[in-house]
Backbone as CSV, one residue per row, in Angstrom:
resi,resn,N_x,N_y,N_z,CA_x,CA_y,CA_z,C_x,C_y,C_z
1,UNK,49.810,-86.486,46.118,49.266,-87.026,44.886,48.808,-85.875,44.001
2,UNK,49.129,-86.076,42.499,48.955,-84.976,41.820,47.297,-84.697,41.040
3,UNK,46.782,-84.357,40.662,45.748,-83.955,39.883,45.465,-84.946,38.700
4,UNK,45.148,-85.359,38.245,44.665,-86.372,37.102,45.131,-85.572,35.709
5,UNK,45.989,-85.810,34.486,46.324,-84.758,33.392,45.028,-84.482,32.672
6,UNK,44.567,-83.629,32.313,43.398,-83.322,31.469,43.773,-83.991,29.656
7,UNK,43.341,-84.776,29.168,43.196,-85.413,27.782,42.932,-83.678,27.200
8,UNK,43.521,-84.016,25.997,43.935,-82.799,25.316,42.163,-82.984,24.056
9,UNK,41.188,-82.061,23.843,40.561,-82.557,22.997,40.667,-83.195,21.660
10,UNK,42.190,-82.192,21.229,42.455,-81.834,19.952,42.948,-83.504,19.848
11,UNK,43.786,-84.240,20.401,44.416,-85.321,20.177,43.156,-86.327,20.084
12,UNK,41.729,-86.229,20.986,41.058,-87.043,20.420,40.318,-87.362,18.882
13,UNK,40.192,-86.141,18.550,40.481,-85.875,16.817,40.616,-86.498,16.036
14,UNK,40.774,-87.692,16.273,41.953,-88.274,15.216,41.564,-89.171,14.331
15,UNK,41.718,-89.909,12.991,41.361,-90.594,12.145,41.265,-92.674,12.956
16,UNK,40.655,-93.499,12.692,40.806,-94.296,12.950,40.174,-95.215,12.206
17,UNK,40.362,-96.617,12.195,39.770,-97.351,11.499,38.193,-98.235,11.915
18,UNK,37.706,-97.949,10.609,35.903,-98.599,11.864,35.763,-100.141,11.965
19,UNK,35.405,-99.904,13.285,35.381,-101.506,13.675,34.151,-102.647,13.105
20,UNK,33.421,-101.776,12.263,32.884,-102.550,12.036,32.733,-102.699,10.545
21,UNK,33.042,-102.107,9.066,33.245,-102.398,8.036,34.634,-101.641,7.561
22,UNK,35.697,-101.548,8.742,37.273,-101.412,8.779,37.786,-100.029,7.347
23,UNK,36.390,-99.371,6.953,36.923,-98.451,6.339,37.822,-97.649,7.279
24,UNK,38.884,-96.798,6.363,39.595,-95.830,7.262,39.235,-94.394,7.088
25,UNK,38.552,-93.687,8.579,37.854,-92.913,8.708,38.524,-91.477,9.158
26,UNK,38.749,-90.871,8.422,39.609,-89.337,8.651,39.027,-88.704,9.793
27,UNK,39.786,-88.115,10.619,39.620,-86.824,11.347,38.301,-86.012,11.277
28,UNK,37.488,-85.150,11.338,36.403,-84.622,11.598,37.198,-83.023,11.052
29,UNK,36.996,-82.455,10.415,37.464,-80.916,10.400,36.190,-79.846,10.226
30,UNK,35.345,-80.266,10.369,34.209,-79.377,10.757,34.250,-78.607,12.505
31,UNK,34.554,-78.962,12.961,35.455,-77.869,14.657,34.284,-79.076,15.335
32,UNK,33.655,-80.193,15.102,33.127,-81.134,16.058,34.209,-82.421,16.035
33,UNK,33.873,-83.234,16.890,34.621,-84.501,17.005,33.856,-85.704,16.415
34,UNK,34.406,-86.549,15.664,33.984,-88.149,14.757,34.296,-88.732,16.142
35,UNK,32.626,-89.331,15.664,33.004,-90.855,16.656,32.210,-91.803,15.841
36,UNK,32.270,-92.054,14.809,31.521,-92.761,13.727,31.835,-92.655,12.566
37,UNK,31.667,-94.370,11.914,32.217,-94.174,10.625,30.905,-93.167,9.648
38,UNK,31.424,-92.600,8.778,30.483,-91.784,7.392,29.968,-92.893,6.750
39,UNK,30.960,-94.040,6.515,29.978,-94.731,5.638,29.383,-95.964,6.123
40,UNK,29.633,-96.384,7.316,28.125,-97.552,7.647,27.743,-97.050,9.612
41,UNK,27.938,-95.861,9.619,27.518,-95.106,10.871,27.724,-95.802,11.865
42,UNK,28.594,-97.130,11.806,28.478,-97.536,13.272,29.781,-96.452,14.186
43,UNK,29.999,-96.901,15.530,30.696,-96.523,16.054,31.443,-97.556,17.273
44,UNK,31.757,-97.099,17.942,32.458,-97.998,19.442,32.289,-97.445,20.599
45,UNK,31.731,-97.996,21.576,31.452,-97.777,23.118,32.362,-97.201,23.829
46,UNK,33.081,-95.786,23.481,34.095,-95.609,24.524,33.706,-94.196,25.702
47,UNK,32.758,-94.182,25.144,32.014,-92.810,26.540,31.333,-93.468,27.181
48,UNK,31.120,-93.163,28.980,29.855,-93.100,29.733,28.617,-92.127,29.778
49,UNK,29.442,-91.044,29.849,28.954,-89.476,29.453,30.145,-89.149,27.978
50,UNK,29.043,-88.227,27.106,29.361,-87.776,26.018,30.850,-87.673,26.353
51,UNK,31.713,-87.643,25.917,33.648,-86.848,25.434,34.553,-87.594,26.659
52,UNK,33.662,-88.353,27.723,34.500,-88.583,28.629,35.486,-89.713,28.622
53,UNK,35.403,-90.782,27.224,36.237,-92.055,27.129,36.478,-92.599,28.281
54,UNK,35.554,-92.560,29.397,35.520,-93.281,30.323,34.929,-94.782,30.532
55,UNK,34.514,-95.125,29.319,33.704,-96.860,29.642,35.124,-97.780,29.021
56,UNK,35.055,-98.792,29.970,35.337,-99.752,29.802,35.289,-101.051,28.642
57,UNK,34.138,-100.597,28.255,33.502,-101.824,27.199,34.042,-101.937,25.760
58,UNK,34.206,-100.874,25.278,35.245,-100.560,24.103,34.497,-101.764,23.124
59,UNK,32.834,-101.682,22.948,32.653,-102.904,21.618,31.757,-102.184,20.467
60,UNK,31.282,-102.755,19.828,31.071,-101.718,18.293,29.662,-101.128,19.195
61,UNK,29.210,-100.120,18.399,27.601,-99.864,18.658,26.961,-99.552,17.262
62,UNK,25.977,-99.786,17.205,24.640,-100.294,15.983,24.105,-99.075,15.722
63,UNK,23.965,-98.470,15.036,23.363,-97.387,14.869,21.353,-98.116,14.730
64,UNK,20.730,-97.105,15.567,19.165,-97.751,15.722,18.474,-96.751,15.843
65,UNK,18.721,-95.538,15.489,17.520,-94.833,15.218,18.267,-93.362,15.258
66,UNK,16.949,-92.525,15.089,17.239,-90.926,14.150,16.884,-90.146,14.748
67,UNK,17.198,-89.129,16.167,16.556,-88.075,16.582,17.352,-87.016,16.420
68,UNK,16.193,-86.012,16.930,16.987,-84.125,16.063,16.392,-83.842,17.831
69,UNK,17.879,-82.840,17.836,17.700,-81.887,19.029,18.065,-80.367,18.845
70,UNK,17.554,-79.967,19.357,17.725,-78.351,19.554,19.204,-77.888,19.837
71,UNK,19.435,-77.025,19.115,21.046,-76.885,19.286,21.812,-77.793,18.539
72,UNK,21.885,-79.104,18.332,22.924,-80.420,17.770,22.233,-80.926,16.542
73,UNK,20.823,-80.165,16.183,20.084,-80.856,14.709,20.127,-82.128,14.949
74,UNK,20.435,-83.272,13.682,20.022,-84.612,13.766,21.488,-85.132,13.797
75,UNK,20.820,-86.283,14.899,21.555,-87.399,15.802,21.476,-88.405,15.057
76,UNK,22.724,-89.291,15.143,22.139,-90.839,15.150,22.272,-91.793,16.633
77,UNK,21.626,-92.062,16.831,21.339,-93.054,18.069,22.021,-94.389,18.019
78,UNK,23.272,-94.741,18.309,24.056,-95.990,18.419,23.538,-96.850,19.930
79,UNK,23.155,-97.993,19.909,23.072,-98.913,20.594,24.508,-99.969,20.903
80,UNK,25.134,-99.639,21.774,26.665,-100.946,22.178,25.869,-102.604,21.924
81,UNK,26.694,-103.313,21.457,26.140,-104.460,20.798,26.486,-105.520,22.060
82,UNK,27.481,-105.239,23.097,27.705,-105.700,23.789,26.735,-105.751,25.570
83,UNK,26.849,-103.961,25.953,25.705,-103.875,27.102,24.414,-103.249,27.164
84,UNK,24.126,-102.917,25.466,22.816,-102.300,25.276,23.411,-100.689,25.607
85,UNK,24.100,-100.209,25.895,24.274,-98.463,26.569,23.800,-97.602,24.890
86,UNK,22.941,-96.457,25.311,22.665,-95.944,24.032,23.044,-94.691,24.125
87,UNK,24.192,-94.112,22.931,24.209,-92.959,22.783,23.860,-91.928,21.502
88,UNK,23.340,-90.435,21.794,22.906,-90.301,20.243,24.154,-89.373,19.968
89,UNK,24.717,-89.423,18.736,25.596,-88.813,18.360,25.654,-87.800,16.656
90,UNK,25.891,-86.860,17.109,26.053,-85.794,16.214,25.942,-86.163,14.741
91,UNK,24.866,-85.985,13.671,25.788,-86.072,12.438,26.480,-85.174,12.058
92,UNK,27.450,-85.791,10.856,28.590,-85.010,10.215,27.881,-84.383,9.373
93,UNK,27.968,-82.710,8.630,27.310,-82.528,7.734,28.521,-81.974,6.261
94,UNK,29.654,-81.719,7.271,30.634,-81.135,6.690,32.019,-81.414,6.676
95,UNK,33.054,-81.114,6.273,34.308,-81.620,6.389,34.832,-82.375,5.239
96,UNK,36.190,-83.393,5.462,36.294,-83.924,4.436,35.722,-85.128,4.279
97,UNK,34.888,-86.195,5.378,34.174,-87.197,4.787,32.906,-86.897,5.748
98,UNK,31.700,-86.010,5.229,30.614,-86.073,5.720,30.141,-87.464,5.882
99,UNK,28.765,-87.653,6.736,27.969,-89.075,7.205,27.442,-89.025,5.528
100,UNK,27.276,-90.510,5.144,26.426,-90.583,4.083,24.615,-90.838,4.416
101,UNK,24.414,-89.404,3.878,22.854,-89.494,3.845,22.140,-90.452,3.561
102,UNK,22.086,-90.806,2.369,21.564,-91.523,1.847,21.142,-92.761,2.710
103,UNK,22.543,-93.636,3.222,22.756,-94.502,3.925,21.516,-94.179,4.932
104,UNK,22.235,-92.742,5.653,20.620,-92.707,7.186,19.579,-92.214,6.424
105,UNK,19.042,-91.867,5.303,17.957,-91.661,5.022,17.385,-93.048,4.153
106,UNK,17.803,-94.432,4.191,17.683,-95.241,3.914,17.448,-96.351,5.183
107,UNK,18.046,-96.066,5.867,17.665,-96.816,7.141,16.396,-97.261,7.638
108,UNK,16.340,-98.461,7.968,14.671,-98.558,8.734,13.492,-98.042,9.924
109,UNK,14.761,-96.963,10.339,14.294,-96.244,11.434,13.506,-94.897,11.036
110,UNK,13.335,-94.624,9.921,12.078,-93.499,9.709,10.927,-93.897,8.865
């Protein structure tokens, strides 16, 4: 039996449409990876651990709150709408469709 193929990062990259207000969301070209739309920050449940697209659940997640870490600056915190799993994820600051500020600095979470 052979070794499991390693997922290429670069192919996860990729533009997709958001599941939850179906804008179509470009690629990330800032050298980090999109996992969220820019303009209504939700995202989709497909990690267990950060990059690993290992969950099963594949359902939208809620963006619910705003933390900053050392090294990664400010997060947004997605909640899965389906099993509660919470992950915080990177904002965009750069590229061709940064996160809209406004939007998270409008939010009810600060």
């Amino acid at each position: 039996m052979s070794a499991p193929r390693a997922r290429s990062r670069r192919a996860e990259n990729t533009g997709f449409a958001c599941v939850h207000c179906t804008a179509p969301v470009p690629a990330n070209t800032d050298g980090h990876y999109r996992n969220h739309c820019p303009y209504c920050l939700w995202s989709l449940h497909v990690d267990d651990l950060p990059g690993d697209r290992a969950s099963g659940c594949r359902q939208p997640m809620e963006p619910v709150g705003l933390v900053e870490k050392s090294g990664k600056g400010w997060q947004v915190v997605h909640r899965c709408t389906a099993c509660g799993h919470r992950q915080p994820n990177r904002l965009v600051r750069d590229g061709e469709a940064p996160d809209d500020l406004d939007l998270v600095l409008s939010l009810p979470w600060l």
